[in-house]
C-alpha positions as CSV (number, residue, x, y, z in Angstrom):
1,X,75.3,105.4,1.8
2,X,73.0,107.0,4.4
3,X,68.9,107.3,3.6
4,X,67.4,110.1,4.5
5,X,63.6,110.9,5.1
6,X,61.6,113.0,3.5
7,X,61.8,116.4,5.2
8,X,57.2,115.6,6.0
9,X,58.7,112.6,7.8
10,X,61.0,114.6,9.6
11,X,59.3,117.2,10.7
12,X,56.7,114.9,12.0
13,X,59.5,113.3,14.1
14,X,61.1,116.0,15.8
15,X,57.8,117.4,16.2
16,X,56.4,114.4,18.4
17,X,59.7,114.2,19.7
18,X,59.1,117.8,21.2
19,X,55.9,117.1,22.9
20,X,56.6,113.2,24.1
21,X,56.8,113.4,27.9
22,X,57.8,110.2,28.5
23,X,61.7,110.3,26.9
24,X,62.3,114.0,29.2
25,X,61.0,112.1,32.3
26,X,63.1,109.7,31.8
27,X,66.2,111.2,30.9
28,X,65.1,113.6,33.7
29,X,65.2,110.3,36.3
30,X,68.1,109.5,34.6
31,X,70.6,112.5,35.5
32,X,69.1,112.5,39.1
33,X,69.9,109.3,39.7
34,X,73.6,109.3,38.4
35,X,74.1,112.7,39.9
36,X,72.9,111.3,43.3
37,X,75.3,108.3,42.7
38,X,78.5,110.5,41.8
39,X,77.7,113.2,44.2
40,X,77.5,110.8,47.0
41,X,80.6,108.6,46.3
42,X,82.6,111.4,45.5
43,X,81.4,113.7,48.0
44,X,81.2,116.7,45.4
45,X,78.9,119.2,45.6
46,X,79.5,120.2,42.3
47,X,78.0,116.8,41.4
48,X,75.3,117.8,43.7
49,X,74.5,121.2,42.6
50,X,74.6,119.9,38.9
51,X,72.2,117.1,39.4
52,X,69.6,119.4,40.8
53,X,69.9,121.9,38.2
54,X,69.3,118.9,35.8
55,X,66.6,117.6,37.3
56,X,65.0,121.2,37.6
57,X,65.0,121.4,33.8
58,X,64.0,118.5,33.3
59,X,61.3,119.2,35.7
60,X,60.6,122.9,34.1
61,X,60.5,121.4,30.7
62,X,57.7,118.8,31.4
63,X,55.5,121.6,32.7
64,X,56.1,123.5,30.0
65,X,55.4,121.0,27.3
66,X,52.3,120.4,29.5
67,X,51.2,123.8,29.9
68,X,51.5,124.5,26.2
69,X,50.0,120.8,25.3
70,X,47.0,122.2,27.3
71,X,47.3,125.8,25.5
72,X,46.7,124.3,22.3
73,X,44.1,122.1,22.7
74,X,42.2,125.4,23.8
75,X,42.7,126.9,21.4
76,X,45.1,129.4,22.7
77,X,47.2,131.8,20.7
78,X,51.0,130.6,20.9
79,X,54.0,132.3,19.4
C-alpha cells in the first residue's frame, strides 16, 4: 500500500526541490566527473562532448535558479 502526501506537502517539496542549489551542483560534479572518466578511458569524444554539455546545464541551471532567487527577493515581476 503506498502513502501519499497531501498535495500542500507536495508542492512544498518539489518546490524547495526547484530552488536547492546544492543537489544540481552536485549531480552537476557528478556527470563531469564520470564523463571525464569514460571519455578518457574510452577515448570517445562523444563521451567528451556529452559531459560538457552536462556540466554546462548544470552550470546554466545554477545561475538561473540564482538569478531568479535574487529576482524574487526584489521583488521582481516573474512569469
Amino acid at each position: 500500500m503506498r502513502i501519499r502526501e497531501p498535495d500542500d506537502l507536495y508542492k512544498a517539496l518539489v518546490a524547495q526541490l526547484a530552488y536547492t542549489v546544492a543537489p544540481m551542483t552536485v549531480m552537476g560534479f557528478t556527470i563531469v566527473a564520470i564523463g571525464y572518466f569514460a571519455a578518457t578511458t574510452l577515448h570517445d569524444t562523444w563521451i567528451f562532448v556529452a559531459m560538457v554539455c552536462g556540466g554546462l546545464a548544470s552550470f546554466t541551471k545554477i545561475c538561473v535558479m540564482l538569478r531568479h532567487r535574487r529576482w524574487t527577493k526584489t521583488g521582481h515581476p516573474t512569469l
